[in-house]
C-alpha positions as CSV (number, residue, x, y, z in Angstrom):
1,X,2.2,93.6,-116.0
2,X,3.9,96.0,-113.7
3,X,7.4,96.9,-115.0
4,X,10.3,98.3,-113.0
5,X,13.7,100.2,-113.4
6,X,16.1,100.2,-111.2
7,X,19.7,101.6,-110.5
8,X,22.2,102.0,-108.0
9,X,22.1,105.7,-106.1
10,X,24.8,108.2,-106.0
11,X,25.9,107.6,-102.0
12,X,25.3,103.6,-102.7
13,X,28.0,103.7,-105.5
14,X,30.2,106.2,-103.2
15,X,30.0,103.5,-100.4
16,X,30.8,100.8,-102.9
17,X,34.1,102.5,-104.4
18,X,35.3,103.3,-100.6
19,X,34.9,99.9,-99.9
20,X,36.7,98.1,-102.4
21,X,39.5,100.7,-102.1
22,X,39.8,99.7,-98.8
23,X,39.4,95.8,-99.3
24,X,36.0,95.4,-98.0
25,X,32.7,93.9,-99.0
26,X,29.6,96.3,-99.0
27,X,26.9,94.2,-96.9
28,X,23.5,94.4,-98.3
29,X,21.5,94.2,-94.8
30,X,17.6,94.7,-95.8
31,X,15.3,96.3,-98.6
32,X,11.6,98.1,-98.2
33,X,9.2,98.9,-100.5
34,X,6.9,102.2,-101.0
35,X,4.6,103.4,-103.1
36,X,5.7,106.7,-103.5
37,X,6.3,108.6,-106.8
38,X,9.8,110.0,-107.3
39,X,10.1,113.8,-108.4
40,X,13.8,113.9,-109.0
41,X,16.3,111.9,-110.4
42,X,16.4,108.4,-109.2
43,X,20.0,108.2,-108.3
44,X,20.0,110.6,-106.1
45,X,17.4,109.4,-103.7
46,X,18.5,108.9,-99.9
47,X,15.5,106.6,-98.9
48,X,12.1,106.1,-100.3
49,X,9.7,108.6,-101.0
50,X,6.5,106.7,-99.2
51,X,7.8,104.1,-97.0
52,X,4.8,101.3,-96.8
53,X,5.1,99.0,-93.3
54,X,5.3,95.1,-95.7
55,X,6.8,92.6,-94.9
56,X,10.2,92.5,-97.3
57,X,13.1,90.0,-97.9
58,X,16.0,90.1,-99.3
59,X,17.2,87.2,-101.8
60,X,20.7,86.0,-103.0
61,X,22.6,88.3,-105.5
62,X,22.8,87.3,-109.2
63,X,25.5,88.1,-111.6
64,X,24.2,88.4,-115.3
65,X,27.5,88.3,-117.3
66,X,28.3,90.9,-120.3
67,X,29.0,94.1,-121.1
68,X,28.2,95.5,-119.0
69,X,27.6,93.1,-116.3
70,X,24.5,93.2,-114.6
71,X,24.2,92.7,-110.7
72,X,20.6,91.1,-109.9
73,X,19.4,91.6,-106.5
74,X,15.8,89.7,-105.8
75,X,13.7,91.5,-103.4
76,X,10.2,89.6,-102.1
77,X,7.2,91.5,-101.3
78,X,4.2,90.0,-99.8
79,X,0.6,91.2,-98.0
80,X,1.3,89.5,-94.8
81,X,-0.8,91.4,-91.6
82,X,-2.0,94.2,-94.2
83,X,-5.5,95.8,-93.5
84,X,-5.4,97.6,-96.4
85,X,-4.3,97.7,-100.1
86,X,-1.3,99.2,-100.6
87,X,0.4,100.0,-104.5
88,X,3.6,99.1,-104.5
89,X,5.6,101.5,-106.9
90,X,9.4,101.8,-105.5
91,X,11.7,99.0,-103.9
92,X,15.0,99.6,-102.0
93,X,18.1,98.2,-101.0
94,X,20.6,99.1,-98.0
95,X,24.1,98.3,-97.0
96,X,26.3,99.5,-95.1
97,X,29.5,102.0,-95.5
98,X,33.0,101.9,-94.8
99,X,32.2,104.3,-91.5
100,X,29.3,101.5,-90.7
101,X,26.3,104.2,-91.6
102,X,23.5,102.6,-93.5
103,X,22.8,104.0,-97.3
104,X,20.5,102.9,-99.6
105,X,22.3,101.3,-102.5
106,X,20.2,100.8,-105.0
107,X,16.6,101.6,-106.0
108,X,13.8,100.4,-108.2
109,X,11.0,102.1,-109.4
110,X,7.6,100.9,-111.7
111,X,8.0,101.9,-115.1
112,X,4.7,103.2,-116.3
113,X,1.3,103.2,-114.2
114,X,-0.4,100.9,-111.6
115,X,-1.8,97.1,-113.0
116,X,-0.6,94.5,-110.8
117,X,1.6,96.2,-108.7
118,X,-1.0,96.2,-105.7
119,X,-0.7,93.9,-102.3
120,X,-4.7,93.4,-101.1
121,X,-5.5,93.1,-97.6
122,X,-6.0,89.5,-96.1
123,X,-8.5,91.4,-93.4
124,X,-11.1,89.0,-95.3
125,X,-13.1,86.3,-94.4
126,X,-10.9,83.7,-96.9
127,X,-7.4,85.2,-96.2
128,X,-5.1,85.4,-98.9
129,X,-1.7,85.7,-99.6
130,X,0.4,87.6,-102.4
131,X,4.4,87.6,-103.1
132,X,5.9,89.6,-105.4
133,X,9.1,89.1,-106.5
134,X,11.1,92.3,-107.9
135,X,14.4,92.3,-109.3
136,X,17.1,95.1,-108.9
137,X,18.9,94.8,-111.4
138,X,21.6,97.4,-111.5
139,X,25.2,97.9,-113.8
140,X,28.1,96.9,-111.7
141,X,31.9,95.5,-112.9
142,X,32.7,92.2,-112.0
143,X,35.1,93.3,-109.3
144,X,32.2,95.6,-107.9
145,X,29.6,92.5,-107.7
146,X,32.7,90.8,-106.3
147,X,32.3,92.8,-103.5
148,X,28.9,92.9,-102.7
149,X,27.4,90.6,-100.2
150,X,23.7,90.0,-99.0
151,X,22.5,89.4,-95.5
152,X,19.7,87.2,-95.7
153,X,17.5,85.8,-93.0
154,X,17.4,82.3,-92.6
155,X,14.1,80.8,-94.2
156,X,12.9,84.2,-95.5
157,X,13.4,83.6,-98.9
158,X,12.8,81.1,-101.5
159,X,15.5,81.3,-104.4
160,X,14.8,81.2,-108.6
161,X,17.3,77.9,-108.2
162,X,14.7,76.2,-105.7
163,X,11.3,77.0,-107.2
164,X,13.2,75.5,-110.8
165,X,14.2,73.0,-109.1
166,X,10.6,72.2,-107.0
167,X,8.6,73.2,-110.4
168,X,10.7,71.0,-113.0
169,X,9.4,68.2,-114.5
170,X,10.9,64.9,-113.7
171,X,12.0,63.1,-116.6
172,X,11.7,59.2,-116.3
173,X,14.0,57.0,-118.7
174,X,13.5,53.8,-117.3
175,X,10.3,50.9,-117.7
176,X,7.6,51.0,-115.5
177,X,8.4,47.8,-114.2
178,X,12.2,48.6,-113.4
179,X,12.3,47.3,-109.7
180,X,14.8,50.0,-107.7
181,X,17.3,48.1,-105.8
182,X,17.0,50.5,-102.8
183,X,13.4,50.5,-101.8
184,X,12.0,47.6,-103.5
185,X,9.8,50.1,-106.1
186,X,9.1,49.6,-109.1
187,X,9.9,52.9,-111.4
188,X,5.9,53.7,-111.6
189,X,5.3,53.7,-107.9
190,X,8.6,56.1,-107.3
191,X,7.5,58.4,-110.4
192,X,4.0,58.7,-108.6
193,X,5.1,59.2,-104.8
194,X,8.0,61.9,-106.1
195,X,5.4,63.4,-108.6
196,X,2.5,64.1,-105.3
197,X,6.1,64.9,-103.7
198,X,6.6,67.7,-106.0
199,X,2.8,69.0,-106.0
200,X,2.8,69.2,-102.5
201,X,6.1,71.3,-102.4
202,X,4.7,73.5,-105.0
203,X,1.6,74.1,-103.1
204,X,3.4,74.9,-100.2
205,X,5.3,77.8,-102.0
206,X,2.8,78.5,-103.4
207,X,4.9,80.8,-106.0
208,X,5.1,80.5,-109.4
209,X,6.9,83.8,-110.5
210,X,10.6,84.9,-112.1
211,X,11.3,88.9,-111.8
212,X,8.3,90.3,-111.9
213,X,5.8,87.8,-112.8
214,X,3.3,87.3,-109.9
215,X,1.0,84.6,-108.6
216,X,-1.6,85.9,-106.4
217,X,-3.8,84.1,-104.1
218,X,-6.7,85.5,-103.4
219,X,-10.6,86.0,-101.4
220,X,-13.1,86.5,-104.0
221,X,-13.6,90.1,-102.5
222,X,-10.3,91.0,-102.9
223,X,-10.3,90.7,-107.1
224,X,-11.6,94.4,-107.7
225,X,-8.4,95.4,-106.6
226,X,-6.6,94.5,-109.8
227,X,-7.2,97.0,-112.6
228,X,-8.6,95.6,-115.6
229,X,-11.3,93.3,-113.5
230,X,-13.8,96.1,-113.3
231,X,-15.8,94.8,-116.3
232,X,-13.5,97.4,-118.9
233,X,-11.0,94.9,-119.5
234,X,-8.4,91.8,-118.3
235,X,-4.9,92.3,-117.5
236,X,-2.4,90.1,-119.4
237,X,-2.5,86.5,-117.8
238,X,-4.9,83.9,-116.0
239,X,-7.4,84.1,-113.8
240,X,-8.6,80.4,-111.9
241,X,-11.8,80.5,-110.3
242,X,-12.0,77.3,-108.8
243,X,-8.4,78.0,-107.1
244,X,-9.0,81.6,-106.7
245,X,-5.6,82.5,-108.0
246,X,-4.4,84.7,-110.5
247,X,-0.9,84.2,-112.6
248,X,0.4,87.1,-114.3
C-alpha cells in the first residue's frame, strides 16, 4: 500500500504565525494533487512539482491530541473525467495569508515507490470509479490548529464520522417479536428495512477506506494498471471478481 509523509511548508507556517499574531484564522481554501517527484527539501516547496488536472476535495480538519499534537487534514482524490492513468505521488494544501495571497500550507508526498497510488481512466467500456483518501497529517500546537479553518464545498466530501457511521453494524437488544410503538413493526421487520437501509447507503458511497486505504472500482481492463497484477505478484489486500473491486 502506498504510504505518504507529509508536513507543513516554510511560507505555510510563516502565514500561520502572522495570522494568529494578528487574531485571524488561516483559511484552508483547496488542495491538488501531482505526481511529481520532489528534488529538494519538502518544506520548502511553493506548489507542486507536476500538477495533475483531478478532481480534489478538501475534508474537515482533525486534531490528534499529544505531544506533539497532530493536525489531520483529509484530502479526496478520485479518477472522475480522466482519459488516462495518472500516479499520484504528492498532495497539497492552500490557504490564504494575512495580505490575502494564496500559499500552499502543507504538503504530502508517497513514501517509497508506486503500488496503489495510480487513478485509471474511466475512458472504458464499464466506467469505473476510484477515491483515494490521503491524510495530511502535519505537527501543529493546539492554538495553531485552533486557528486553522477548512473551506469545504457543500456535498464534496464524505467524512471518516459518516462512512463509521453508514458502515457500523447495528446492534439489536430487543426480541424479534418486540412490536415498536411508532410504526407498528415488529423488531425483525425494522432490523431488516434499516439493515437494506444501510447496504444501499454503502453502495452509494461506495468507499470503504480510512487514510490511505483505498477501495477501487473498476473495468476489467483497467486491472493491469495496479502493480503486482502482472502475473509477478499481488499487492497486499483483496481482489473481487464478481464485483470488480479491489480493497487495499
Amino acid at each position: 500500500m502506498a504510504r505518504f509523509k507529509s508536513i507543513v511548508t516554510d511560507a505555510g507556517a510563516a502565514a500561520l504565525t502572522a495570522l494568529i499574531a494578528a487574531g485571524k484564522p488561516l483559511i484552508l481554501t483547496r488542495a491538488a494533487a501531482g505526481s511529481g517527484v520532489a528534488t529538494v527539501s519538502p518544506n520548502t516547496l511553493a506548489d507542486l512539482v507536476t500538477p495533475e488536472n483531478v478532481a480534489v476535495s478538501l475534508g474537515e480538519k482533525d486534531l490528534v491530541e499529544g505531544d506533539p499534537a497532530i493536525m489531520r487534514i483529509p484530502v479526496q482524490v478520485t479518477n472522475e473525467a480522466l482519459d488516462a492513468p495518472v500516479w499520484i505521488r504528492e498532495v497539497s494544501v492552500y490557504g490564504n495569508t494575512i495580505d490575502n495571497t494564496e500559499v500552499m500550507f502543507c504538503y504530502g508526498w508517497l513514501d517509497g515507490d508506486d503500488s496503489d497510488n495510480v487513478l485509471p481512466a474511466t475512458s472504458f467500456e464499464e466506467d469505473a470509479d476510484t477515491v483515494h483518501i490521503h491524510d495530511l497529517a502535519v505537527f501543529v500546537t493546539n492554538q495553531e490548529a485552533a486557528s486553522v479553518s477548512v473551506q469545504v464545498a457543500p456535498g464534496s466530501y464524505v467524512t471518516r464520522e459518516q462512512m463509521t457511521t453508514y458502515a457500523a453494524p447495528l446492534v439489536h437488544t430487543q426480541g424479534a417479536d418486540t412490536v415498536t410503538e411508532t410504526t407498528g413493526e415488529n423488531t425483525e421487520q425494522v432490523q431488516r428495512r434499516q439493515d437494506s437501509d444501510i447496504e444501499a447507503i454503502k453502495e452509494q458511497l461506495n468507499t470503504g477506506f480510512t487514510g490511505t486505504t483505498v477501495t477501487h472500482t473498476f473495468a476489467p481492463a483497467q486491472l493491469s494498471y495496479w502493480k503486482g497484477y502482472d502475473g509477478t505478484g499481488v499487492p497486499e489486500g483483496i481482489l473481487d471478481q464478481t464485483r470488480n473491486r479491489l480493497y487495499l
